[in-house]
C-alpha positions in Angstrom: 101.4 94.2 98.4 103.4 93.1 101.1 101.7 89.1 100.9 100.7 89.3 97.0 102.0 86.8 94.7 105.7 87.2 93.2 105.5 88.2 89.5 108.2 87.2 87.0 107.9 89.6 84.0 107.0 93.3 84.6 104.3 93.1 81.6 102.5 89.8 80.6 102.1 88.1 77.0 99.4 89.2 74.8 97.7 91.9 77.6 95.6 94.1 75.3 94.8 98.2 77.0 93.2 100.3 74.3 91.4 103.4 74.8 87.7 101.2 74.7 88.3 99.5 78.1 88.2 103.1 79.8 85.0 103.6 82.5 82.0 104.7 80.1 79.7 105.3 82.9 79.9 107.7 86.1 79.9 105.1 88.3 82.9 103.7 86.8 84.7 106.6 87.0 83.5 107.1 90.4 85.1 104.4 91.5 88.6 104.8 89.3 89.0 108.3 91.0 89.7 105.9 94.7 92.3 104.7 92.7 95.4 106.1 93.4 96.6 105.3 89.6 98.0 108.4 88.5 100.5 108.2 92.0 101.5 104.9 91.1 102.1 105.3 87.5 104.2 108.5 89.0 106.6 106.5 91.1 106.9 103.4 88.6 108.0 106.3 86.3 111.0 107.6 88.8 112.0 104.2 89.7 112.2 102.9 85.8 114.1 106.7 85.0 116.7 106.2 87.9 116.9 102.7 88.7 114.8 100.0 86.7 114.9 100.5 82.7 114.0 96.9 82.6 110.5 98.2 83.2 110.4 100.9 80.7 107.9 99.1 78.2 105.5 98.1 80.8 105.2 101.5 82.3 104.8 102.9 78.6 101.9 100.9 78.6 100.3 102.3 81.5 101.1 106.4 81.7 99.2 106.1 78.5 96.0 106.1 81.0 97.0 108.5 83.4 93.5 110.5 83.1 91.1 108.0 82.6 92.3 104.6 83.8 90.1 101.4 84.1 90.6 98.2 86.2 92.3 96.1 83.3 95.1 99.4 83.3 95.1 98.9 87.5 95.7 95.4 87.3 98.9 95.9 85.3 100.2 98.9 87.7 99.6 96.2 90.7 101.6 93.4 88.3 104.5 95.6 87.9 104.7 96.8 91.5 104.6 92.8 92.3 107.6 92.6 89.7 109.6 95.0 91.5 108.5 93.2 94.7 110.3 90.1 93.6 113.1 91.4 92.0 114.2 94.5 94.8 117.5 92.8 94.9 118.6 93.4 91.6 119.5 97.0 90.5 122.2 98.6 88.0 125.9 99.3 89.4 128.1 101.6 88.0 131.7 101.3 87.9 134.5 102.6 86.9 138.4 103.0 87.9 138.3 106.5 86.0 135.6 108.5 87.9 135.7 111.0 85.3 132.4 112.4 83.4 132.6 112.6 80.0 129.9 114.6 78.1 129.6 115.3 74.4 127.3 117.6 72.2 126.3 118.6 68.6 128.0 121.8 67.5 126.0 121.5 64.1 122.6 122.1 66.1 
């Protein structure tokens, strides 16, 4: 990853995953098991909870194929870790002169 190409949007324009591109064959699947898919989905998914909720849609996208991934569904993960790549700088900062935590809740549930 470290000399791939830059990406500019975590999830590309009019890229179709459906449930039909998943490996059909045992050789397929063979070969998708190498993968390490389901770990990269994994960390995507704590970066986008803690850090990155710019990437939430994308990685929607892909945990929907977390058991049976395909190629098409690994060349998205790899276009969203190239995303975060290029943008590494940018990340969300909190501040506040009041350091206070405020929380609220229903009392009607």
């Amino acid at each position: 990853m470290e000399n791939s190409k830059k990406s500019l949007l975590p999830f590309r324009h009019r890229i179709l995953l459906s449930k039909d591109q998943c490996p059909k064959t045992t050789e397929e699947r063979v070969y998708m098991s190498k993968i390490p898919y389901a770990k990269a989905v994994g960390s995507l998914i704590y970066a986008m909870l803690y850090t990155r909720p710019d990437i939430y849609y994308a990685i929607g996208m892909v945990s929907r194929y977390q058991s049976n991934p395909r190629m098409a569904q690994w060349t998205v993960v790899k276009h969203i870790l190239k995303y975060l790549r290029r943008t590494k700088d940018y990340m969300l900062v909190y501040s506040s002169t009041d350091l206070t935590p405020v929380g609220y809740t229903d009392s009607d549930f």
